[in-house]
C-alpha positions as CSV (number, residue, x, y, z in Angstrom):
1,X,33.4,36.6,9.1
2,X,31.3,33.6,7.0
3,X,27.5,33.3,7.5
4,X,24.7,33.9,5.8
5,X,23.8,37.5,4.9
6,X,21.1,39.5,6.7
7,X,17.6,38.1,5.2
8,X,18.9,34.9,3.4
9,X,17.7,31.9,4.8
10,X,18.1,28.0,4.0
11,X,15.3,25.7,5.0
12,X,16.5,22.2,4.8
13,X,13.3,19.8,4.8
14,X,14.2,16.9,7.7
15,X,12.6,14.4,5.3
16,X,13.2,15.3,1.9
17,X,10.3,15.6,-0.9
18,X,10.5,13.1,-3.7
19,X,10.3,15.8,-6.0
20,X,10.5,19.5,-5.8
21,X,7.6,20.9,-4.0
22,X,5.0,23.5,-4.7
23,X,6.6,26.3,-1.9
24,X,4.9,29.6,-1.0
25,X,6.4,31.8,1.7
26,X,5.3,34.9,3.0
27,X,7.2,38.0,5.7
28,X,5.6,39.6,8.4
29,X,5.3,42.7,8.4
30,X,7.1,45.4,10.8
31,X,5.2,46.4,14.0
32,X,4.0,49.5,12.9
33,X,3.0,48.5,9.1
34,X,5.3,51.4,7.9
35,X,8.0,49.3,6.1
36,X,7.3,46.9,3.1
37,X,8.1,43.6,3.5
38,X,8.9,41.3,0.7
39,X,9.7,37.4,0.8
40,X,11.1,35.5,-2.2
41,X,12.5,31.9,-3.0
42,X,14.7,30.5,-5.1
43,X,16.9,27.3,-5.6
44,X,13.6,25.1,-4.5
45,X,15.0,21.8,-4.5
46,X,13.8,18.5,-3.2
47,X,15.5,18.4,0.1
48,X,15.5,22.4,0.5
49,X,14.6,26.0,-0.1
50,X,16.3,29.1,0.1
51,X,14.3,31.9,1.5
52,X,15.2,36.0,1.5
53,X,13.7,38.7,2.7
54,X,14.0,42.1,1.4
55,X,12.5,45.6,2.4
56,X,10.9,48.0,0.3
57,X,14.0,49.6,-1.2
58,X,15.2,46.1,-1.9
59,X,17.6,45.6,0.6
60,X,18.1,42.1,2.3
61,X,16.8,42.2,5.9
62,X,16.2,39.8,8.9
63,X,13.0,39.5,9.0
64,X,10.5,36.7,10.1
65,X,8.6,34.7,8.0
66,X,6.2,31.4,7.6
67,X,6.4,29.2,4.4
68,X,4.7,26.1,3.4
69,X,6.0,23.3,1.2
70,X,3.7,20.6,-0.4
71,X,4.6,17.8,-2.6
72,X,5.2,13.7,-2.7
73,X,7.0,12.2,-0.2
């Protein structure tokens, strides 16, 4: 079974920075607002960023989220 696990995403930027960009990312939250939900980064390199999600007890989940990415290009 390969994949990514649950709440780990890659973003791979079509037209790569010239230098790693500034990224902030943020996960919506559930429906009802009951259930934490927090978005990190890590690895941030010029042509990507990889994304996860986690709930409150710290657990990777699928979740959706918006991001933005700023540098040189």
């Amino acid at each position: 079974m390969g994949g990514a696990p649950a709440g780990a995403f890659t973003v791979t930027f079509t037209t790569p920075f010239t230098d790693i960009p500034a990224v902030t990312c943020n996960a919506y939250s559930d429906p009802t607002g009951s259930v934490a939900r927090i978005a990190a980064f890590q690895d941030i390199q010029s042509g990507s960023v990889q994304i996860r999600i986690f709930n409150d007890a710290g657990a990777l989940i699928d979740q959706s989220f918006s991001f933005i990415a700023v540098g040189p290009r």
